[in-house]
C-alpha positions as CSV (number, residue, x, y, z in Angstrom):
1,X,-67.7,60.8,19.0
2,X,-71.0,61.4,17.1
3,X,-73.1,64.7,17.8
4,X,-76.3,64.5,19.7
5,X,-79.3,65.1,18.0
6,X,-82.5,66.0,20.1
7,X,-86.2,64.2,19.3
8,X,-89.4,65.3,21.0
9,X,-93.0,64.9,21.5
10,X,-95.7,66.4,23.5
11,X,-98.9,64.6,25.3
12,X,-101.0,63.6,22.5
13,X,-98.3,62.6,20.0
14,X,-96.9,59.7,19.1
15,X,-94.1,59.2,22.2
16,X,-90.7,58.2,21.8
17,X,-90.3,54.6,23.4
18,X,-86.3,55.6,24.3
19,X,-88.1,58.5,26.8
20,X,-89.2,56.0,29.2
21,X,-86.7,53.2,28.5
22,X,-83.5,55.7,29.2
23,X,-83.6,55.6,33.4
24,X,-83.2,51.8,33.6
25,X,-80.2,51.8,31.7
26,X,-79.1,55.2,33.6
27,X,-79.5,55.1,36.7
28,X,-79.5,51.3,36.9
29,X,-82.7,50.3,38.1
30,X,-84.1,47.4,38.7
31,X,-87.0,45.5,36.2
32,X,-89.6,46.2,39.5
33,X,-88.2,50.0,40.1
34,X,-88.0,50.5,36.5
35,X,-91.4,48.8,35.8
36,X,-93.3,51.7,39.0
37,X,-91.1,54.5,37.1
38,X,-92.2,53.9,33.2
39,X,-95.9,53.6,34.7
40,X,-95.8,56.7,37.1
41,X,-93.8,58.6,34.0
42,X,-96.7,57.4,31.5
43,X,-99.4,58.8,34.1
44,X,-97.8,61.8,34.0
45,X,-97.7,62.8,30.5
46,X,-101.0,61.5,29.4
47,X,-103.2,63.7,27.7
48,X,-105.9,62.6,30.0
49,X,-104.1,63.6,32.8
50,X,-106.2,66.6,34.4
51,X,-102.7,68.5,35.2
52,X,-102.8,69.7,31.2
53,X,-106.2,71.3,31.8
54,X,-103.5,74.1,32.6
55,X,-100.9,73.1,31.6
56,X,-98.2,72.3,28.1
57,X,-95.9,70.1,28.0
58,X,-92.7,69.3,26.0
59,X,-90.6,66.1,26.4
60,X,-87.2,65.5,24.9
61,X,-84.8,62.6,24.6
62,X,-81.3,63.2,23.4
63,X,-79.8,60.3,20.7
64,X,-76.3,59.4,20.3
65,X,-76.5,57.4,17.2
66,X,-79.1,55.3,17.5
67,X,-79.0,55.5,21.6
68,X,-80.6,57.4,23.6
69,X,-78.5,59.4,26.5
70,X,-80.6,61.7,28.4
71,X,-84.5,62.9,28.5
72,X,-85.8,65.7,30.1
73,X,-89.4,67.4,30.0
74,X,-90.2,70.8,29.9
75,X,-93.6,72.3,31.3
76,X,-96.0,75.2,31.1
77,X,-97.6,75.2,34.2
78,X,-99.8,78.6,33.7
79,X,-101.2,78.4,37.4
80,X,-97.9,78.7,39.0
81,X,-98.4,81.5,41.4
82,X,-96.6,85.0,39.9
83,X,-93.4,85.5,40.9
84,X,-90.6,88.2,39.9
85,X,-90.0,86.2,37.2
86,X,-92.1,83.6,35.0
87,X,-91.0,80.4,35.5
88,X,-91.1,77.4,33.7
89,X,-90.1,74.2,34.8
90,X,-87.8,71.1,33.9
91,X,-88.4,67.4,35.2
92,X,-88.0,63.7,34.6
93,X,-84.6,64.3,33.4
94,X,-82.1,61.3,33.2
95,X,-78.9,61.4,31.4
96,X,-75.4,59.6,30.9
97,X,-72.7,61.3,33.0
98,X,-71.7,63.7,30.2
99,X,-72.6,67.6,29.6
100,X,-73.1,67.9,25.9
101,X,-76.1,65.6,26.1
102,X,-77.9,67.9,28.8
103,X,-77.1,71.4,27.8
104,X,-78.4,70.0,24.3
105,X,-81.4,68.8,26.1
106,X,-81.6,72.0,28.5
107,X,-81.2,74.0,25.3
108,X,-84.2,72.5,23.3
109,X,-86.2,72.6,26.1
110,X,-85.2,76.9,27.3
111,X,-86.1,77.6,23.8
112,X,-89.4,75.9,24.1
113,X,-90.2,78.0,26.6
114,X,-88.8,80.7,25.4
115,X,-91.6,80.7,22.8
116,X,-94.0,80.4,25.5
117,X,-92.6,84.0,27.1
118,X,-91.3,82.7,30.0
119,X,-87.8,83.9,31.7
120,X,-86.7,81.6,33.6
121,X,-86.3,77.8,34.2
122,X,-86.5,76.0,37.6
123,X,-86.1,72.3,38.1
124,X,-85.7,69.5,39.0
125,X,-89.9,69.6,39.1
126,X,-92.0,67.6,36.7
127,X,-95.0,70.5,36.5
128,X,-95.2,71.5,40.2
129,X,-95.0,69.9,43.9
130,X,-97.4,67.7,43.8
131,X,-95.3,65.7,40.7
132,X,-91.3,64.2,41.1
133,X,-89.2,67.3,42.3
134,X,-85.5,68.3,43.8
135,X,-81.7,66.4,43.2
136,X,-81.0,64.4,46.4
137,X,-77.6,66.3,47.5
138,X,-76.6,65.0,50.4
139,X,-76.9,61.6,52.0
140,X,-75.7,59.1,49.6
141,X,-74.5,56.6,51.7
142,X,-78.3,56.3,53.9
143,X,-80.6,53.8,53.0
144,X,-83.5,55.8,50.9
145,X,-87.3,55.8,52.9
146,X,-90.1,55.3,50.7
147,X,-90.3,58.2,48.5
148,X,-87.5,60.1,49.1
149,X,-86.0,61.5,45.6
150,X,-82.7,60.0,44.7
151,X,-80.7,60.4,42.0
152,X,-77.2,59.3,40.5
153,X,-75.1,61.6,42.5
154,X,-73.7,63.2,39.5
155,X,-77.4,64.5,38.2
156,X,-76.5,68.2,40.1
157,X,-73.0,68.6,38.4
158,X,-74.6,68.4,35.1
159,X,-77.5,71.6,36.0
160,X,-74.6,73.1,37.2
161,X,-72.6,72.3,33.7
162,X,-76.1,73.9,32.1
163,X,-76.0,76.6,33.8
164,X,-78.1,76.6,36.7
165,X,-77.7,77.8,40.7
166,X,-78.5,76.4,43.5
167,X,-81.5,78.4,44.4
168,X,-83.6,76.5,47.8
169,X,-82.5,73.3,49.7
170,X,-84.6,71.1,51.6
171,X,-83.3,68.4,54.7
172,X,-83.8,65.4,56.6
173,X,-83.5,65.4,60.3
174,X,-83.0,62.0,62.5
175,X,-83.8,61.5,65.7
176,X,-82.7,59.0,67.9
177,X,-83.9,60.0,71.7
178,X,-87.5,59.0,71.0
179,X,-88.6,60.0,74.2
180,X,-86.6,63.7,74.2
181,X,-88.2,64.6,71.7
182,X,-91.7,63.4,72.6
183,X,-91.4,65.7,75.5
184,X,-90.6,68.6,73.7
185,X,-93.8,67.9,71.9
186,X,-95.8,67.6,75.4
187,X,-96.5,71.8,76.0
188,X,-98.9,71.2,72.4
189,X,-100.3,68.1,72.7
190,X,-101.7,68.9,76.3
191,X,-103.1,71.9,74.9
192,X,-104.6,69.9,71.9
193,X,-105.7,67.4,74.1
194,X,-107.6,70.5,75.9
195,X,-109.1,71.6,72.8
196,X,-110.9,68.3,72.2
197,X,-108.6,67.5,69.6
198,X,-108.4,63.5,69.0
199,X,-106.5,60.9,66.3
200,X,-107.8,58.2,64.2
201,X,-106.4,56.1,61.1
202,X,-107.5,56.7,57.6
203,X,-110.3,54.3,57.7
204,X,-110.0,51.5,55.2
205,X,-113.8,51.2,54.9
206,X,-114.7,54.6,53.9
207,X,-111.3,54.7,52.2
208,X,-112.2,57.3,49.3
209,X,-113.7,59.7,52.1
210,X,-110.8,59.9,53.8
211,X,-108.8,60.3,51.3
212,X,-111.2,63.2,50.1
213,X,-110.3,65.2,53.4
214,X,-106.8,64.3,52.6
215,X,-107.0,65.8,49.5
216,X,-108.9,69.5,51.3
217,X,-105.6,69.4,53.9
218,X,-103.5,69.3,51.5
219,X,-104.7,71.8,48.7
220,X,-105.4,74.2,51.9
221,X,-102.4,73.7,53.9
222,X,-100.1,73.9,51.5
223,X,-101.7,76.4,49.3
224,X,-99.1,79.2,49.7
225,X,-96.0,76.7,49.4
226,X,-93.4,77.6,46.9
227,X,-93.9,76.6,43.6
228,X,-97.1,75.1,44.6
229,X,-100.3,74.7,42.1
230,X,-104.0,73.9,42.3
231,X,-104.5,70.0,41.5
232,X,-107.5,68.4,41.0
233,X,-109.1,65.7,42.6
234,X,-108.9,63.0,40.3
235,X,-104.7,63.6,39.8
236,X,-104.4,64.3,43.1
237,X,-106.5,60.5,44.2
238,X,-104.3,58.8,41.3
239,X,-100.9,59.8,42.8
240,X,-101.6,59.6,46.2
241,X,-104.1,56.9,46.5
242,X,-101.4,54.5,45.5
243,X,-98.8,56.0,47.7
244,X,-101.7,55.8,50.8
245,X,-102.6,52.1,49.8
246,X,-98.6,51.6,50.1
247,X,-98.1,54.0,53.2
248,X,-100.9,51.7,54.9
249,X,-103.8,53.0,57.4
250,X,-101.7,52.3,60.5
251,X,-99.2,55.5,59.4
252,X,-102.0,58.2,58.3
253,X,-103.2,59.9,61.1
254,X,-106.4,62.1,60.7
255,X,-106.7,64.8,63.7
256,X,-110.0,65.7,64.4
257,X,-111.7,68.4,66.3
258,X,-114.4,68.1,68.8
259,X,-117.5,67.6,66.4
260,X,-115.5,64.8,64.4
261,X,-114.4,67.0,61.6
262,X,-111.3,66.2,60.2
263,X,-108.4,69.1,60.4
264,X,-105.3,67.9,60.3
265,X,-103.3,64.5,58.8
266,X,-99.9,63.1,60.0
267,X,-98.1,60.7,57.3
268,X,-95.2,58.1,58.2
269,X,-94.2,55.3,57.1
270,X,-91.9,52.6,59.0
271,X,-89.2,51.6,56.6
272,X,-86.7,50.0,57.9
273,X,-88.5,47.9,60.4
274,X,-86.8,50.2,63.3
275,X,-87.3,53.9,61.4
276,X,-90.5,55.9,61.7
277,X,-90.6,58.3,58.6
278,X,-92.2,61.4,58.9
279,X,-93.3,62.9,55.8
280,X,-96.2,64.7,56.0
281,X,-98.2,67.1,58.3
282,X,-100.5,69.7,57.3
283,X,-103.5,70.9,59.1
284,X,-106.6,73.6,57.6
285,X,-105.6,77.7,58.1
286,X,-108.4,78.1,60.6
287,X,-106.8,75.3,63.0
288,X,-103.5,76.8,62.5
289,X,-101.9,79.0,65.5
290,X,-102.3,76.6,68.8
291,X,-99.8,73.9,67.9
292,X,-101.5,71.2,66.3
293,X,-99.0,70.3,64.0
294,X,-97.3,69.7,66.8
295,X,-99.8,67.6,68.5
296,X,-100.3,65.4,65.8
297,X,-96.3,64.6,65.3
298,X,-96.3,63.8,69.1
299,X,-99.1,61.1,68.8
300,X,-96.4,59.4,65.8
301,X,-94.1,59.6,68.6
302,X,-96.5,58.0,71.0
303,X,-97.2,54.9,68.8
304,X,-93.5,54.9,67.7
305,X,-92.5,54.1,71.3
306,X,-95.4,51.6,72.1
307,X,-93.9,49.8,69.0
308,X,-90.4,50.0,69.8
309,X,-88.9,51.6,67.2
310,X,-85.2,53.1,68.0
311,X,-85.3,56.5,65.8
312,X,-87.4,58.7,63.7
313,X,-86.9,60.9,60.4
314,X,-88.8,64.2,60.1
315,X,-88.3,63.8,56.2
316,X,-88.0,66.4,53.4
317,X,-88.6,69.9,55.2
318,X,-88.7,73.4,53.9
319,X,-85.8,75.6,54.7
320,X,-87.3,78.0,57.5
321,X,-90.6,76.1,58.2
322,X,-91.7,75.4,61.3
323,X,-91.1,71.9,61.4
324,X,-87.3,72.9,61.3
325,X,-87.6,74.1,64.7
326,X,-89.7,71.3,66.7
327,X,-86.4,69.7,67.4
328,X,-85.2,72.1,69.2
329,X,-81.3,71.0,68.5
330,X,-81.9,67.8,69.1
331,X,-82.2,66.1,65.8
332,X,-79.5,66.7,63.0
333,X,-79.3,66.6,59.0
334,X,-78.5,63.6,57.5
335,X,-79.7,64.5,53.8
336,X,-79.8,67.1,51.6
337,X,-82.0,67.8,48.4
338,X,-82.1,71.3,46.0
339,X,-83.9,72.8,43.4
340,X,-82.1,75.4,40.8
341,X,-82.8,78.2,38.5
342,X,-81.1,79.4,35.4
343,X,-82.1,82.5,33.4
344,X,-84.0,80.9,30.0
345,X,-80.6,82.0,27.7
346,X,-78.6,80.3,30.6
């Protein structure tokens, strides 16, 4: 067998055409899936791209011969809050099922940062949260909702290969009793209600507005998340406005209080045509405290059951966050997803 060489290029050099040609092949995606992933993939390492106001980059593709087995890019992200350690990051990684290709890839890419006097590497996470993060590790066999990450299932056996540990892991709850639930949700939406909170859709005719208040819950409700970091507006409108414009105006709920201002957003998205898919609530720190959260995932459940649907995912939460807990027991994990660390000399 031939050895495996390893190419690079960073954001602003000529790229290597293999990089973004590798997942199709790999993880055996279709022309339309691998068409959205080579132009989400481009978007993210262009130069332009506000991210790399603070931010380097590295990307690396691993050759057999002539063919390409496995990419990965490494990043700099020098606004990721300070932690014991400094982290650096590793993301858009695809690879044959075969460890000499990614420890050579994880190898290059720790000694990149390495020079950069960083100490440890975390991953899967493509520059922070707001990018293409966490292995799928559970939950193979369910049909993926719109957005969820998903992987070949044998991505996590190679970071383990290279070296890294299992280090936070995130879950998928369904719920089937529709109405149970709701109920459980009652005590905080009455008290919402009382407050003068109310709902409305993103409105499609002052789209970019709404999607400007999107952008102020999200920067400030998430602010302290792990592994979070500032993002501008314009990234922040061009990945999500075409995830909105997909997600539609019927599943983005905008709470507001009793003056009309917005403070607090609820995203689903129906997929399959019985499944409500929660995957999003975060509501501004000075609204925080009385439940709203709450209150807002109730009014999903309201329109859920006017419209018939039989069950609902709360999608992709944080290990001890408080959406964990709204179930109260009655949902259960169905999927699984992790990030990892490894030391930078592995």
């Amino acid at each position: 067998m031939s050895e495996i060489r390893v190419e690079s290029f960073s954001p602003g050099e000529s790229p290597i055409e293999a990089f973004f040609e590798l997942p199709q092949r790999v993880e055996g995606l279709n022309d339309n899936q691998a068409g959205a992933e080579q132009v989400g993939t481009r978007a993210l390492l262009n130069p332009d791209n506000t991210f790399f106001r603070n931010a380097d980059a590295r990307s690396f593709v691993a050759l057999r011969g002539d063919t390409a087995v496995g990419r990965l890019t490494a990043y700099h992200n020098r606004i990721l809050p300070l932690e014991r350690l400094r982290y650096g990051l590793i993301g858009l990684f695809a690879c044959e099922n075969d460890p000499i290709p990614a420890r050579a890839l994880v190898g290059q890419a720790s000694e990149w940062l390495r020079e950069r006097d960083l100490e440890a590497i975390r991953g899967p996470m493509a520059g922070d949260i707001w990018h293409r993060w966490r292995f799928m590790t559970r939950g193979f066999d369910k049909t993926p909702f719109p957005g969820e990450p998903r992987q070949p299932e044998y991505y996590p056996g190679l970071f383990t290969a290279c070296g890294f540990a299992p280090v936070r892991t995130y879950s998928t709850k369904l719920i089937t009793d529709l109405e149970a639930q709701l109920k459980l949700l009652s005590m905080a939406s009455a008290l919402n209600a009382k407050r003068g909170y109310t709902f409305r859709n993103i409105s499609e005719a002052n789209w970019e507005e709404d999607l400007g208040y999107v952008y102020e819950l999200c920067r400030h409700s998430f602010a302290t998340t792990w592994s979070v970091s500032e993002s501008t507006y314009e990234e922040f409108f061009d990945i999500y406005n075409r995830w909105l414009q997909r997600v539609g105006s019927d599943g983005i709920i905008l709470a507001c209080d009793s003056e009309g201002s917005v403070v607090g957003l609820g995203l689903a998205i129906v997929a399959p045509e019985d499944t409500l898919n929660i995957r999003t609530v975060a509501v501004l720190p000075y609204v925080g405290g009385f439940g709203l959260g709450q209150a807002i995932v109730a009014e999903h459940y309201r329109r859920a059951i006017a419209a018939g649907l039989k069950q609902v995912h709360h999608c992709l939460m944080g290990p001890n966050t408080p959406p964990q807990f709204w179930d109260h027991g009655l949902g259960h994990v169905t999927r699984e997803y992790t990030m990892y660390e490894r030391g930078i000399g592995g």
